[in-house]
Biopython code that builds the backbone (N, CA, C, O; Angstrom):
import numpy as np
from Bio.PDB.StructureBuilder import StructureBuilder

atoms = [
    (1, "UNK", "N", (-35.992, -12.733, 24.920)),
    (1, "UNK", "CA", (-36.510, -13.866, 24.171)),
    (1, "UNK", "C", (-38.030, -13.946, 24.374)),
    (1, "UNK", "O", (-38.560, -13.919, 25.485)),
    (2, "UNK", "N", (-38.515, -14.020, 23.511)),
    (2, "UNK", "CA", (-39.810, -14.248, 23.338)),
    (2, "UNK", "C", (-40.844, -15.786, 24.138)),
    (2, "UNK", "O", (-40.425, -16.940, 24.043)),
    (3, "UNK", "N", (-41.994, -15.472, 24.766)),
    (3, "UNK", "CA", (-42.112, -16.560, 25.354)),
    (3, "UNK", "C", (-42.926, -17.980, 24.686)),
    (3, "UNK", "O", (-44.101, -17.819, 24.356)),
    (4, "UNK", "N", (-42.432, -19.056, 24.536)),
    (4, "UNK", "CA", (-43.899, -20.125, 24.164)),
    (4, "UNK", "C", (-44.138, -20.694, 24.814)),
    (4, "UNK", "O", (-43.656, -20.978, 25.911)),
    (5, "UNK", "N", (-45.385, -21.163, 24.003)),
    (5, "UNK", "CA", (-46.360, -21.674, 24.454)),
    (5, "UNK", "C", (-45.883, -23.389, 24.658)),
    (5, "UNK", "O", (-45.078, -23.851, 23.849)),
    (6, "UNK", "N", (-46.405, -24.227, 25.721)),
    (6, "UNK", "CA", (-46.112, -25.735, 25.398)),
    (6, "UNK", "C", (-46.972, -26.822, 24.487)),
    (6, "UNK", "O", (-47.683, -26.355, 23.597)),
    (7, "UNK", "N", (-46.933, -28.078, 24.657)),
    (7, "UNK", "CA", (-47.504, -28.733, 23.928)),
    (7, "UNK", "C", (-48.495, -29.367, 24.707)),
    (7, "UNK", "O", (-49.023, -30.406, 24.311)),
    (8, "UNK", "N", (-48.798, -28.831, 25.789)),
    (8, "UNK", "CA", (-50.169, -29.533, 26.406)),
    (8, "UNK", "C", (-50.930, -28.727, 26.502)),
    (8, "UNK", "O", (-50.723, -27.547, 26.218)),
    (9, "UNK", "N", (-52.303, -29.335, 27.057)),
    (9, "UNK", "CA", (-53.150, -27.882, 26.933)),
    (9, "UNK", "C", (-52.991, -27.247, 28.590)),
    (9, "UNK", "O", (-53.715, -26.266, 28.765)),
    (10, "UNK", "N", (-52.369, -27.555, 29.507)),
    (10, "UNK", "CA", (-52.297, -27.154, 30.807)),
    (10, "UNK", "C", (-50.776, -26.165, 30.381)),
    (10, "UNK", "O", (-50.155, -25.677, 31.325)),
    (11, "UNK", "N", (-50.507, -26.041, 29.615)),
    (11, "UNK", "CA", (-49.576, -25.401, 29.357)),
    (11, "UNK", "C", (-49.181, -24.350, 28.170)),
    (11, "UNK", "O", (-48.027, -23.988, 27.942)),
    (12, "UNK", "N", (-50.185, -23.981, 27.551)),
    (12, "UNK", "CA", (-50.437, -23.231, 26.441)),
    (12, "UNK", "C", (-50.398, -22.127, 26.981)),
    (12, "UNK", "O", (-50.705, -21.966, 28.162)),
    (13, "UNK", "N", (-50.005, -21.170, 26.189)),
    (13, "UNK", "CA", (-50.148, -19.701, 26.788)),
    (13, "UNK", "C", (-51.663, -19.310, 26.755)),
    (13, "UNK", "O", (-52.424, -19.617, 25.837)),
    (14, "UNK", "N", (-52.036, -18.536, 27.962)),
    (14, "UNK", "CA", (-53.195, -18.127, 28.455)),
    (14, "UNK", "C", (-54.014, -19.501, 29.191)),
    (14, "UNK", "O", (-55.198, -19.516, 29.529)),
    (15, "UNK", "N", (-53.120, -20.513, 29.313)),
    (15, "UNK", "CA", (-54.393, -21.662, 30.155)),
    (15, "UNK", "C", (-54.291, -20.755, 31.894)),
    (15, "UNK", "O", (-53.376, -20.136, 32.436)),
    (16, "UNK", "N", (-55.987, -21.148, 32.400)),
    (16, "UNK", "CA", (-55.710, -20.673, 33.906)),
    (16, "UNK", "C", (-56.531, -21.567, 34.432)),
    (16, "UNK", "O", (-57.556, -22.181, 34.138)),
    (17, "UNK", "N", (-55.561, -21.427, 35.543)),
    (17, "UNK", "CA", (-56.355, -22.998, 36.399)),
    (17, "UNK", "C", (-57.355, -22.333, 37.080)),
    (17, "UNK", "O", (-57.775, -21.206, 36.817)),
    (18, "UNK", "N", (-57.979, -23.579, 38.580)),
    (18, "UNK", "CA", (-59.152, -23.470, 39.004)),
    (18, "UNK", "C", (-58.424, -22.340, 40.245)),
    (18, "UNK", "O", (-59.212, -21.809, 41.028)),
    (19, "UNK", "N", (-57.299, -22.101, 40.334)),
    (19, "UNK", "CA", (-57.154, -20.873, 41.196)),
    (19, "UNK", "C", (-56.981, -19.600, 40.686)),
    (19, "UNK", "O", (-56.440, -18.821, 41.471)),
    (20, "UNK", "N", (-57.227, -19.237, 39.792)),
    (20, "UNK", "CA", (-56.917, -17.933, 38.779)),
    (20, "UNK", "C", (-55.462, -17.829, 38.418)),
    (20, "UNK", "O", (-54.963, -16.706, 38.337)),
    (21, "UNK", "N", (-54.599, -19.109, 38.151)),
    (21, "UNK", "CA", (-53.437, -18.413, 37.823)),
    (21, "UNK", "C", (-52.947, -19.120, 36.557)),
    (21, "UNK", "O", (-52.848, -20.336, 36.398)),
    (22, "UNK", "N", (-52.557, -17.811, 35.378)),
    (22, "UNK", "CA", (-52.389, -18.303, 33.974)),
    (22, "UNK", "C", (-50.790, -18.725, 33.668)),
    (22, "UNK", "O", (-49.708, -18.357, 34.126)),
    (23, "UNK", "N", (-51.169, -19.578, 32.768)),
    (23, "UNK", "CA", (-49.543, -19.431, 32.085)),
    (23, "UNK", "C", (-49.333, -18.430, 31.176)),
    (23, "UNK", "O", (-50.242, -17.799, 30.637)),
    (24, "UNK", "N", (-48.191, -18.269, 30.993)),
    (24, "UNK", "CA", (-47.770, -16.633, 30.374)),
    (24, "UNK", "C", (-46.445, -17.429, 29.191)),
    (24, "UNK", "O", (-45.732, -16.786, 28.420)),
    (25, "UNK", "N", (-46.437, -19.020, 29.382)),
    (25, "UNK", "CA", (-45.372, -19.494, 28.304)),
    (25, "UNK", "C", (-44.024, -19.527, 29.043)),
    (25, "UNK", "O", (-43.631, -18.961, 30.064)),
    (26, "UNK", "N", (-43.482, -20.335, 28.227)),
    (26, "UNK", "CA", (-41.643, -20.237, 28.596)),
    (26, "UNK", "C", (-40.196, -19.779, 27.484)),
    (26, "UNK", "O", (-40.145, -19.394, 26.316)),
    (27, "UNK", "N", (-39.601, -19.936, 28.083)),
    (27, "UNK", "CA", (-38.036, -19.181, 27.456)),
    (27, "UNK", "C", (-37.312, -20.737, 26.907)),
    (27, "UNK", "O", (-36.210, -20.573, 26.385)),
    (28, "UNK", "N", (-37.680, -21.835, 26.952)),
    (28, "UNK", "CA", (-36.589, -23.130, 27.280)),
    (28, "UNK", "C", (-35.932, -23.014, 28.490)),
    (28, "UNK", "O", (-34.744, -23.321, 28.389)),
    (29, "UNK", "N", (-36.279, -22.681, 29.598)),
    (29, "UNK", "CA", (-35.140, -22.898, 30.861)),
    (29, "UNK", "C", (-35.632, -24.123, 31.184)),
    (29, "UNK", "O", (-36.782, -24.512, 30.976)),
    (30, "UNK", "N", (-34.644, -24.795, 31.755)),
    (30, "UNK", "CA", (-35.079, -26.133, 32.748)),
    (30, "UNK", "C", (-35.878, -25.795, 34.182)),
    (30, "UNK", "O", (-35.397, -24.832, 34.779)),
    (31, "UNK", "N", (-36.790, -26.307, 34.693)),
    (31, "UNK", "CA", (-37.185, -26.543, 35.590)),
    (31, "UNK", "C", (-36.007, -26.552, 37.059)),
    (31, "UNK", "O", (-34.778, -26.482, 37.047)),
    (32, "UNK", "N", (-36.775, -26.643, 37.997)),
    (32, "UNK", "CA", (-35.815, -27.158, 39.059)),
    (32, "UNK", "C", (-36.013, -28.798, 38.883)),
    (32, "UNK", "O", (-35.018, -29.402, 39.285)),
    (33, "UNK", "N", (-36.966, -29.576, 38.423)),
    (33, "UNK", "CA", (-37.398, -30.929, 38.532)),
    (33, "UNK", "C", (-37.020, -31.573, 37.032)),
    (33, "UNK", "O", (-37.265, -31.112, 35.917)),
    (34, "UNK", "N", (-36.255, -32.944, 37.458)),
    (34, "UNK", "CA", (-35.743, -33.443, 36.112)),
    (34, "UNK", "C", (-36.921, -33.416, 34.535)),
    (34, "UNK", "O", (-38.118, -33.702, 34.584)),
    (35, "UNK", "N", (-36.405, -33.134, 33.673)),
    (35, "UNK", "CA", (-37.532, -32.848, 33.011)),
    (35, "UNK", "C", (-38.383, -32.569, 32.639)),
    (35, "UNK", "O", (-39.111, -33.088, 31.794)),
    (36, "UNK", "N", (-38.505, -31.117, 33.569)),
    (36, "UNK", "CA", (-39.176, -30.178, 33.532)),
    (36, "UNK", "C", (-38.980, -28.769, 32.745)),
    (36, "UNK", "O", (-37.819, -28.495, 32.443)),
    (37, "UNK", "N", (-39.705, -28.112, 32.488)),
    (37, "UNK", "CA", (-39.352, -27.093, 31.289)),
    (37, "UNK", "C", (-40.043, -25.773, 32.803)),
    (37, "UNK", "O", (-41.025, -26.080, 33.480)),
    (38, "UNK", "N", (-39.310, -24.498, 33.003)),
    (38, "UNK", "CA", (-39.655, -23.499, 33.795)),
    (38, "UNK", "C", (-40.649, -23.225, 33.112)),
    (38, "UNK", "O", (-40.724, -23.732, 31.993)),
    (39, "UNK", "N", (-41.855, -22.217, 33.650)),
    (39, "UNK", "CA", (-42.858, -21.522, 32.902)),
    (39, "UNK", "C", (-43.050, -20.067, 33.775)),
    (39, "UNK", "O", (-42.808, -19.973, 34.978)),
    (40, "UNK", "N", (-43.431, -19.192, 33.096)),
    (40, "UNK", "CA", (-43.653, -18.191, 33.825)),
    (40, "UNK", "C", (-45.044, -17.659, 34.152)),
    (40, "UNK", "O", (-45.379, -16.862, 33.275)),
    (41, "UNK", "N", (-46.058, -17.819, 35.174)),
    (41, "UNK", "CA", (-47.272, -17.545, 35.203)),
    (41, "UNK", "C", (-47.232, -16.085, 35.783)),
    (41, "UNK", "O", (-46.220, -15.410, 35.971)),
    (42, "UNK", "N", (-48.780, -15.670, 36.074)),
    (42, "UNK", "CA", (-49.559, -14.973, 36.124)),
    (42, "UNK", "C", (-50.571, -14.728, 37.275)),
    (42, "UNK", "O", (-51.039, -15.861, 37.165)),
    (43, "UNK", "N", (-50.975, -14.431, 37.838)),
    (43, "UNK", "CA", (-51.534, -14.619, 39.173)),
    (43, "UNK", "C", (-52.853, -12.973, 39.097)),
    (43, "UNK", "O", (-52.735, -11.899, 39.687)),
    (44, "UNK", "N", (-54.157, -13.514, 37.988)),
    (44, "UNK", "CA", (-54.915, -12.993, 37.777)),
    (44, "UNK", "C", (-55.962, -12.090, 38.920)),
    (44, "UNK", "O", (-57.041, -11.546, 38.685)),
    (45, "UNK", "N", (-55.321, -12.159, 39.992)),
    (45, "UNK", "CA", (-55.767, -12.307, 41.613)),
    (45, "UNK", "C", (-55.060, -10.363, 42.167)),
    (45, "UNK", "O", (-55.507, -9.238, 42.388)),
    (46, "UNK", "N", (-53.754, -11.104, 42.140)),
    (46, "UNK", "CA", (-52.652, -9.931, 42.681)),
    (46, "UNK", "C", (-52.128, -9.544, 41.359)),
    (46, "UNK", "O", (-51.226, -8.762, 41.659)),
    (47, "UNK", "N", (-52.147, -9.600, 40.503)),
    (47, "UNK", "CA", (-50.578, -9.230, 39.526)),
    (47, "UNK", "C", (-49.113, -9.878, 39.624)),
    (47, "UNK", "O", (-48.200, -9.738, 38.810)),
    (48, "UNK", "N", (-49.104, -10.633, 40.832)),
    (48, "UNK", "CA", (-47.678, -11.469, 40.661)),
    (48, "UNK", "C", (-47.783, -12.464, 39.452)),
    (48, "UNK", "O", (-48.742, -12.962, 38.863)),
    (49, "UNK", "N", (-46.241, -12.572, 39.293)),
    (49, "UNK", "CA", (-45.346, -13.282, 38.463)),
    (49, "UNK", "C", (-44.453, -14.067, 38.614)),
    (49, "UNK", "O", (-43.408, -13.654, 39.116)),
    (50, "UNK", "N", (-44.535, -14.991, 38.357)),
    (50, "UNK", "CA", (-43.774, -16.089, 39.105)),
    (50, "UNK", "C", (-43.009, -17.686, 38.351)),
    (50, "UNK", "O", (-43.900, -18.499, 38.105)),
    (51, "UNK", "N", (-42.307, -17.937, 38.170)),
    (51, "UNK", "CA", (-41.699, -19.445, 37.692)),
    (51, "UNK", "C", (-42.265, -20.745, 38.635)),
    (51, "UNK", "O", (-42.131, -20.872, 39.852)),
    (52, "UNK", "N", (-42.916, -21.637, 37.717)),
    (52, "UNK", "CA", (-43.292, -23.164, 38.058)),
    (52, "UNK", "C", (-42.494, -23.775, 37.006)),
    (52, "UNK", "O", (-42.106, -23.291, 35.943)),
    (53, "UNK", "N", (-42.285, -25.199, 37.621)),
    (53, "UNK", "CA", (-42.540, -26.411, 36.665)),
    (53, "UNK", "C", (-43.729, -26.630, 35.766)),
    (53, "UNK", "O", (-44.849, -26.556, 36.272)),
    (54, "UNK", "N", (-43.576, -26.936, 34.272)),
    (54, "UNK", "CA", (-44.512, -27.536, 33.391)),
    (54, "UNK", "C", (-45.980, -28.526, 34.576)),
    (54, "UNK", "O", (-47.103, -28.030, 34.665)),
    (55, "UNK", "N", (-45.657, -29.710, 35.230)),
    (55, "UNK", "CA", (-46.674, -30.396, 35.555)),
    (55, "UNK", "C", (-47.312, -29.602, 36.984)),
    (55, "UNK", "O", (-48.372, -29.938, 37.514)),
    (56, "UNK", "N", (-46.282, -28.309, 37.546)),
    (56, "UNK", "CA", (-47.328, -27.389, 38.511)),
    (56, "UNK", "C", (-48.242, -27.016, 37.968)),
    (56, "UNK", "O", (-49.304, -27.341, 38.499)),
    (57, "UNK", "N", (-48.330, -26.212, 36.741)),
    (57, "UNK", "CA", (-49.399, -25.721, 36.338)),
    (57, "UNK", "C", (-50.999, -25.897, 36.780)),
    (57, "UNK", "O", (-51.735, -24.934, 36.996)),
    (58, "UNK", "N", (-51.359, -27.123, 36.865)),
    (58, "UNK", "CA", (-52.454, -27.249, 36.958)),
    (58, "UNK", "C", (-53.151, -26.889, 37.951)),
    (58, "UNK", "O", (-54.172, -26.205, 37.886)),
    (59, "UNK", "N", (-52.501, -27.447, 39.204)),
    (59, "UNK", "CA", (-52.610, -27.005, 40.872)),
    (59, "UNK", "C", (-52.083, -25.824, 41.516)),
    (59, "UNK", "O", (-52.358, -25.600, 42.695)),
    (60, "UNK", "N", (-51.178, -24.870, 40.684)),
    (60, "UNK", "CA", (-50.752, -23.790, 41.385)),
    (60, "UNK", "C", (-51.587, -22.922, 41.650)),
    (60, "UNK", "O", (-52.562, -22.518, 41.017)),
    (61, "UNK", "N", (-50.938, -22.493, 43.150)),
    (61, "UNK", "CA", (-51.089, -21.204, 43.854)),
    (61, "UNK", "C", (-50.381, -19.839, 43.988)),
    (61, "UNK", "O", (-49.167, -19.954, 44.156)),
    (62, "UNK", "N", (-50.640, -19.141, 43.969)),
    (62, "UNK", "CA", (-50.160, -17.947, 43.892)),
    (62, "UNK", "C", (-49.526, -17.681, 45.481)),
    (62, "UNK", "O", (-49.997, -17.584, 46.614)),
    (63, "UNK", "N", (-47.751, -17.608, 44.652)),
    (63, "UNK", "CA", (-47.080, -17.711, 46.642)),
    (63, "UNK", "C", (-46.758, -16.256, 46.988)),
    (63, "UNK", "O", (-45.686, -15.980, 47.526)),
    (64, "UNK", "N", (-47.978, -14.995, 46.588)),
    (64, "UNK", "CA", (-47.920, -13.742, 46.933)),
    (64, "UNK", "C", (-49.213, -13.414, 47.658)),
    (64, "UNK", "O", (-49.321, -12.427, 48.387)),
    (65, "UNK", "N", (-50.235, -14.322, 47.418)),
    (65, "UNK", "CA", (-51.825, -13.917, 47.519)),
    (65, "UNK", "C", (-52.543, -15.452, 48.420)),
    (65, "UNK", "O", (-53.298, -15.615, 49.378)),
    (66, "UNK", "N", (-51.761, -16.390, 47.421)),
    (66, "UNK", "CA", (-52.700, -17.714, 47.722)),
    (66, "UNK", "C", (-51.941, -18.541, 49.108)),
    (66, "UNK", "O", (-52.526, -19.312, 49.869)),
    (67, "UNK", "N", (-50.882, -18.243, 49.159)),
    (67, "UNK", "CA", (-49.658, -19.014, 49.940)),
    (67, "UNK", "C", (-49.243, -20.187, 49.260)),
    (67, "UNK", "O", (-49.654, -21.273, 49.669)),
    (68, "UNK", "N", (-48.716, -20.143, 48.577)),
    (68, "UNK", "CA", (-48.058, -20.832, 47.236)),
    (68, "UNK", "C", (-47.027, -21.181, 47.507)),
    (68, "UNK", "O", (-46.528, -20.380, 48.298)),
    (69, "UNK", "N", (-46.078, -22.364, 47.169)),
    (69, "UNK", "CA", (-44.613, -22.471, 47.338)),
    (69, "UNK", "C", (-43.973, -21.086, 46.231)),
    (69, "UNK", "O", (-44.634, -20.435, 45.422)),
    (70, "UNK", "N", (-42.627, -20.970, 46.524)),
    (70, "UNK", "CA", (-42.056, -19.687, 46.074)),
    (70, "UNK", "C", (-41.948, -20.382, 44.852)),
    (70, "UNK", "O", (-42.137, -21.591, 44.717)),
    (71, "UNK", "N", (-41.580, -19.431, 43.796)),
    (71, "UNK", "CA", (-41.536, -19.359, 42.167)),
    (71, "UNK", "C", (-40.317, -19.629, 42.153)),
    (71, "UNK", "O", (-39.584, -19.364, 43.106)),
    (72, "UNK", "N", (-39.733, -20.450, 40.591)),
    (72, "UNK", "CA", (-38.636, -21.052, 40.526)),
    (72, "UNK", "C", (-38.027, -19.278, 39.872)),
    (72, "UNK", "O", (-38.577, -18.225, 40.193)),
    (73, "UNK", "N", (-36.968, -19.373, 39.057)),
    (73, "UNK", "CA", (-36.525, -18.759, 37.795)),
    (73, "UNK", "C", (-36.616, -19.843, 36.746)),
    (73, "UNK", "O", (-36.365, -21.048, 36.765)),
    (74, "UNK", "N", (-37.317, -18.518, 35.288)),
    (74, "UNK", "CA", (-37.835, -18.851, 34.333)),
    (74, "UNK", "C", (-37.460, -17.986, 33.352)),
    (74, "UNK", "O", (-37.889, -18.129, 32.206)),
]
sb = StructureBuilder()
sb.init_structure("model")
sb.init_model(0)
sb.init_chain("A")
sb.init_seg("    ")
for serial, (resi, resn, name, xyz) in enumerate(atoms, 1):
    if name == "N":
        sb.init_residue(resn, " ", resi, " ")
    sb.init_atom(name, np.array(xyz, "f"), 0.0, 1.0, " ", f" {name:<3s}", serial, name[0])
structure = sb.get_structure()
């Protein structure tokens, strides 16, 4: 399945936060957090790949490079 993009701008495909790590879009999976949509980022740093929640985005760390909490599935 192809990935999209969301409806915020912290969540558009290609947004990257102030730690280098992009969103890459989602599938529709749920989050682990009620009302949350999974996303699959990017970690412009190392090359990891990883699942957040929609409202992580902004503050995530990369939990391969940055010491990040671990990535959901996405």
């Amino acid at each position: 399945m192809r990935l999209k993009s969301g409806s915020t701008p912290t969540t558009k495909i290609g947004y990257t936060n102030s730690n280098n790590q992009m969103c890459r879009g989602h599938r529709d999976k749920s989050g682990n957090l009620e009302g949350q949509t999974a996303y699959k980022m990017y970690c412009r740093d190392c090359g990891a790949e990883y699942g957040v929640n929609g409202a992580d985005i902004h503050l995530r760390k990369c939990p391969a490079c940055q010491g990040g909490a671990s990535g959901i599935e996405y």
